[in-house]
N, C-alpha and C positions, 0 to 999 in steps of 0.2 A: 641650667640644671640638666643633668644626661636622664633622658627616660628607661623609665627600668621597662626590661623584656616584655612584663606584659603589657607595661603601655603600648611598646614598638608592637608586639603584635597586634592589638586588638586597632592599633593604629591602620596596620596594613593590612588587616581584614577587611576593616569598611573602605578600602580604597579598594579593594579587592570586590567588594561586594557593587560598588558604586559604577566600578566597571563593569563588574555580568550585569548589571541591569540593564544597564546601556545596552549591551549585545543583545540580551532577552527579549528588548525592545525590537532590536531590528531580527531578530529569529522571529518572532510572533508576528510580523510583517511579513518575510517570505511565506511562511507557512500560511496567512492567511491568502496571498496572493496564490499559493499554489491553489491553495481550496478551492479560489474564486476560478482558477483556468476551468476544473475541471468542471465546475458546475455553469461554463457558461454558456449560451443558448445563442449559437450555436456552439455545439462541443468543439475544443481545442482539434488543429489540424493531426492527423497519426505520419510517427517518421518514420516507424519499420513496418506500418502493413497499409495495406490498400482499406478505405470504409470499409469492401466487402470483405476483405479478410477479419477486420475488426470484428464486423458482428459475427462471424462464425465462431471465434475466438471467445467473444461475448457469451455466446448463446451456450457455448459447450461449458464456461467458467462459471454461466449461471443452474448448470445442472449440478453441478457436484456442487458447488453451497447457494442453495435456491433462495427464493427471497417466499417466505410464509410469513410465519407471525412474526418473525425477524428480518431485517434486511439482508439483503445476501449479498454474490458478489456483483450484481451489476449496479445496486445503489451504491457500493462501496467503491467503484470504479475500476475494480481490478484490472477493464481493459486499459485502462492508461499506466499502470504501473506497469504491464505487460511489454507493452509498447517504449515505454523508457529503458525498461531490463532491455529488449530486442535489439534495441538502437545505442545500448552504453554498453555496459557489461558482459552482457549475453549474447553480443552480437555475434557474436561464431555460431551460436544455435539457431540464428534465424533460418537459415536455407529449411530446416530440418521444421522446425515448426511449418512453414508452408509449406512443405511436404503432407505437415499433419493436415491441414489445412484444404488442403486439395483431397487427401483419400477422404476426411468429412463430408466433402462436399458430392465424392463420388458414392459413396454408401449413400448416402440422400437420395439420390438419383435414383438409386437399386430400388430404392425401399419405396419410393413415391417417384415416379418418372415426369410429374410435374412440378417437382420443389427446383425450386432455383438454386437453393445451395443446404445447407445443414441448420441454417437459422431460419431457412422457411418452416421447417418441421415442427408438427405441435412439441410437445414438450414428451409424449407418450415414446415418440418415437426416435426423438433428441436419445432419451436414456436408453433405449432398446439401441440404437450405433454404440455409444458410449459403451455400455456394456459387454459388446463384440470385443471393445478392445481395451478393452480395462486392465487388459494381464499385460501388455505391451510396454516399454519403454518411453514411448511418444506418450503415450494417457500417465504414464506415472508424472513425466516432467512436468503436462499440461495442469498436472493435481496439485502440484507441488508447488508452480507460481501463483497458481489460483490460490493459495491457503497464504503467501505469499503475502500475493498482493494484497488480500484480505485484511493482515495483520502487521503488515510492513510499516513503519515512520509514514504517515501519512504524506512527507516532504518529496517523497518516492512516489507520487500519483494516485498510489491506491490506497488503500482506507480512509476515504473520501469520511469527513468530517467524524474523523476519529470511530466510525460504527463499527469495525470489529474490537478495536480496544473497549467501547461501548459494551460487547456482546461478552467479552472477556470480564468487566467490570474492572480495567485496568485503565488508570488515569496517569499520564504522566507526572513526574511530581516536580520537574526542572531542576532545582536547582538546592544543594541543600544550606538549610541556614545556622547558623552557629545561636545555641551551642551543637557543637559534634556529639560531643562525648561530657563526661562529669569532668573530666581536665579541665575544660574550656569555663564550666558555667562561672567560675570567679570572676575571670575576665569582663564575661559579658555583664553581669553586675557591680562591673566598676571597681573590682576591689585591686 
């Protein structure tokens, strides 16, 4: 006997479905693997910046989204999404980030002639450099991956165990299940 249409499809739904699980399975495995890089002690090696570049990086991405009564971007790990953008995608803007990187570290110096770089500074005087160059291009991009990284696919390094989607109240939902639509519900009840 030939199966009528919606047998064949509801047939090749669940073959369909039978398969994204499979995947889903191994997607919630990289992604937990990713989780586990970044959280682990010691933190993952950086391929586009030096430690000290990192924490300056660090220190300036945790000023524009601070960590108060909410996490900000350094429990969120922005600097490792940073660092992936620098070294895949973005790599043409690296020279220019360590440009930003350096005049950070030279404003520091101005401001406290015994800070070692722009992450030794309290936090008082973190926002006082920032704000010298807040109108600037370099501080617009640095704002921009910082929000980025923030809220990016957590697969990308940063929103380290989902805490800006957290702060957003945004849950992924994966994958969706049938029925779709009122078309579909016959099907799925066997008619």
């Amino acid at each position: 006997m030939k199966p009528s249409r919606r047998e064949f499809v509801a047939a090749t739904g669940l073959l369909g479905a039978a398969w994204l699980i499979k995947d889903l399975v191994k997607a919630h495995e990289a992604l937990a693997w990713a989780r586990e890089a970044v959280s682990q002690q010691p933190a993952p090696a950086f391929t586009a910046f030096t430690p000290e570049e990192a924490a300056v990086l660090e220190a300036a991405a945790s000023r524009i989204i601070p960590s108060d009564d909410t996490p900000g971007a350094k429990e969120a790990g922005v600097i490792y999404f940073m660092d992936r953008a620098f070294s895949t995608f973005q790599k043409d803007d690296l020279p220019q980030v360590k440009k930003l990187v350096a005049d950070l570290n030279r404003r520091a110096r101005r401001r406290q002639r015994t800070a070692a770089n722009f992450a030794a500074l309290q936090p008082a005087d973190q926002d006082a450099i920032l704000k010298q160059i807040e109108k600037s291009d370099d501080f617009g991009g640095l704002r921009f991956m910082t929000i980025v990284g923030m809220f990016a696919n957590p697969s990308w390094g940063g929103n380290n165990d989902m805490i800006g989607w957290k702060l957003l109240d945004f849950m992924p939902h994966g994958a969706f299940q049938p029925p779709f639509g009122y078309y579909d519900a016959e099907a799925t009840r066997g008619r």
